[in-house]
N, C-alpha and C positions, 0 to 999 in steps of 0.2 A: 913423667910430666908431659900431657900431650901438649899439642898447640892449641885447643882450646882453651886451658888454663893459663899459656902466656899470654894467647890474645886479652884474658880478662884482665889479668894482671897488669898490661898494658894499657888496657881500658880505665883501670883505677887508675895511673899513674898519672895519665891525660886529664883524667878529669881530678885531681886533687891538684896538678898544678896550672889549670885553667885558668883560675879568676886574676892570678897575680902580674901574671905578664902585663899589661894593661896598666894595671898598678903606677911598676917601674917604669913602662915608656912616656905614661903622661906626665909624672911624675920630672921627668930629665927634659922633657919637651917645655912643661911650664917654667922649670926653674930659668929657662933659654930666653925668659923675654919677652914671648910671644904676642902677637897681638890676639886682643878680643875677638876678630875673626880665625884667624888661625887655631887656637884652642876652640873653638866652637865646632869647628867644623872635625880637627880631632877628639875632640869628646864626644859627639856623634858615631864617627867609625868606633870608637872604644863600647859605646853605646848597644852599639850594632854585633859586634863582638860577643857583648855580654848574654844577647840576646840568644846568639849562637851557641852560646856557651849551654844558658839553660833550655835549650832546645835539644840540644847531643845528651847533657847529662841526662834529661827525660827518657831520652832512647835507651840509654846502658844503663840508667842507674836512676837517682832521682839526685833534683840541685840539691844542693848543701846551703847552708846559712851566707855562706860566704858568696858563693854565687850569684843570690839574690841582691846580699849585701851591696857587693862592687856594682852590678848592676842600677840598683837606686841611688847609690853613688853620683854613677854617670847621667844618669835621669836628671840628678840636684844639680850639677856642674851644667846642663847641657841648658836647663833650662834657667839657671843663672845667668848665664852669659848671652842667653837670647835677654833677656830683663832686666837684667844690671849687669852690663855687659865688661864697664869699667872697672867698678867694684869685683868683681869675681874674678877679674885677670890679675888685679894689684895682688888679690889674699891669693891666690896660685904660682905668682910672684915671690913672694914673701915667705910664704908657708905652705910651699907644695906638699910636706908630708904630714901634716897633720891631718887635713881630708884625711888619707889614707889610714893613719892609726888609729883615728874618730870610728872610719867604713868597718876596721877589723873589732875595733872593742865593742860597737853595736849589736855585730854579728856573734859573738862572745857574752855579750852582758843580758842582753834586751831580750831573747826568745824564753829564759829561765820564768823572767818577771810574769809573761805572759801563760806561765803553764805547760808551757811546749818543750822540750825536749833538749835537754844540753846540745847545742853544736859540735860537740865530739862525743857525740854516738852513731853520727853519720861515719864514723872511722871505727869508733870501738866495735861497730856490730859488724866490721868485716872480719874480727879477727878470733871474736869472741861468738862460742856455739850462742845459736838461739837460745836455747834451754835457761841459759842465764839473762838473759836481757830485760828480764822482768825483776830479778831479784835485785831488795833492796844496797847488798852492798855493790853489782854494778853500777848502780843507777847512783848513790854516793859518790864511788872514784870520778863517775864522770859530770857531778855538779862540782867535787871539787877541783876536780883538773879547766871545767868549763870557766871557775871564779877566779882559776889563779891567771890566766891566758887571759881574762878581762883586767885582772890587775895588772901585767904584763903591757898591754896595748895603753891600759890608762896613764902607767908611766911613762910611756913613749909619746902620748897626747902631748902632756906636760913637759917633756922634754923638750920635744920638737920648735913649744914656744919660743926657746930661747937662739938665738940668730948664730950660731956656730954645727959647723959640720962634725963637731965632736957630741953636740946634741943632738941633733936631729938625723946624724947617720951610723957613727959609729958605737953609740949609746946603744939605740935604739934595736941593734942587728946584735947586739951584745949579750941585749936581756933576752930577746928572742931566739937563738942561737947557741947562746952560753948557758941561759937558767932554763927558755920555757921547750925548748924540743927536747934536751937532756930527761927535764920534769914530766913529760910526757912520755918520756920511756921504761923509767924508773919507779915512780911512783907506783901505777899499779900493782904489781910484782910485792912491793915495800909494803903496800897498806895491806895486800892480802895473806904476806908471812907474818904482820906485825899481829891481824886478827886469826892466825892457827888458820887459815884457808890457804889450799891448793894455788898454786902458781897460774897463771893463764896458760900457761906450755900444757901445764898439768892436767887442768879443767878440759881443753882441746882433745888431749888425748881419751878426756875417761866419758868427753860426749861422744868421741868417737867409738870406742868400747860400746859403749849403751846401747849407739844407732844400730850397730854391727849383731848384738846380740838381740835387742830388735825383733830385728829383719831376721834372725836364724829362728828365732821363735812364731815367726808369722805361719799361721798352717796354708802350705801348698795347697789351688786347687785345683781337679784332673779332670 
């Protein structure tokens, strides 16, 4: 395992846990109170942030749904509180985490509708060979993995309504945490022994075979 494979590795880690820091701290910042100027001016840096964020992921990688997401996010909040500067501090007040789980089921629900690409295959395709990314039952596990993650955020929307830290925190980190990362580990694995298909471990190893036999087949030339 040289060190360019950790540096990647690394590379991924940064950028898959990018977009949510940001999240959390405006989040704890608005529930504080704050004034209309003071959230403005931190929803800017967060802003700014985001911007960083999908500038680097460009470098190593490309943004993710989520990126872009939290991004327009902060875009909406920044340019709410230049405009209605009252109103968008009361509902940040009130219901700092809803924004937030609206920002994630968008970025989850909304790209499918359009055509575009489940938001987790920006994950699936790091671990799964090329060779499959095109076949139809990839492209199934991750509409259905993409639908359940939007219904996950969508019960956290509606949770969040309700004015108790049993809804809006520890509900909500419950279903995320308990059902939808679990669901995202398991699932694939499930749905491909349930259709008589090879494991993902499995598939990994017999692109690997393929590539390997390949390249022993390419004629040398002298």
């Amino acid at each position: 395992m040289g060190l360019g494979y950790l540096l990647n590795k690394a590379r991924q880690i940064l950028l898959y846990i990018a977009p949510f820091p940001p999240l959390a701290f405006f989040k704890i910042w608005a529930s504080l109170g704050q004034s209309p100027d003071a959230l403005f001016y931190v929803a800017c840096f967060m802003l700014l942030y985001c911007a960083f964020v999908i500038w680097l992921a460009s470098r190593w990688d490309r943004p993710s749904y989520f990126d872009w997401a939290v991004a327009v996010y902060f875009a909406a909040l920044t340019l709410s509180l230049l405009f209605i500067s009252e109103a968008a501090a009361a509902f940040l007040k009130d219901c700092p985490e809803t924004g937030i789980y609206a920002c994630l089921f968008a970025a989850a629900f909304l790209p499918p509708l359009f055509r575009l690409d489940p938001f987790t295959y920006h994950y699936a395709k790091k671990s799964a060979p090329e060779m499959f990314w095109g076949n139809p039952i990839f492209v199934k596990i991750n509409l259905i993995m993409t639908y359940v993650w939007a219904g996950v955020f969508g019960l956290c929307i509606a949770f969040s309504l309700y004015p108790s830290v049993i809804t809006r925190a520890f509900i909500p980190l419950g279903l995320i945490l308990g059902f939808g990362l679990p669901f995202n580990l398991r699932f694939p694995n499930w749905h491909l022994k349930r259709l008589g298909v090879p494991s993902l471990a499995e598939q990994k190893k017999m692109a690997s075979e393929w590539t390997k036999q390949t390249k022993l087949a390419e004629p040398v030339l002298h």
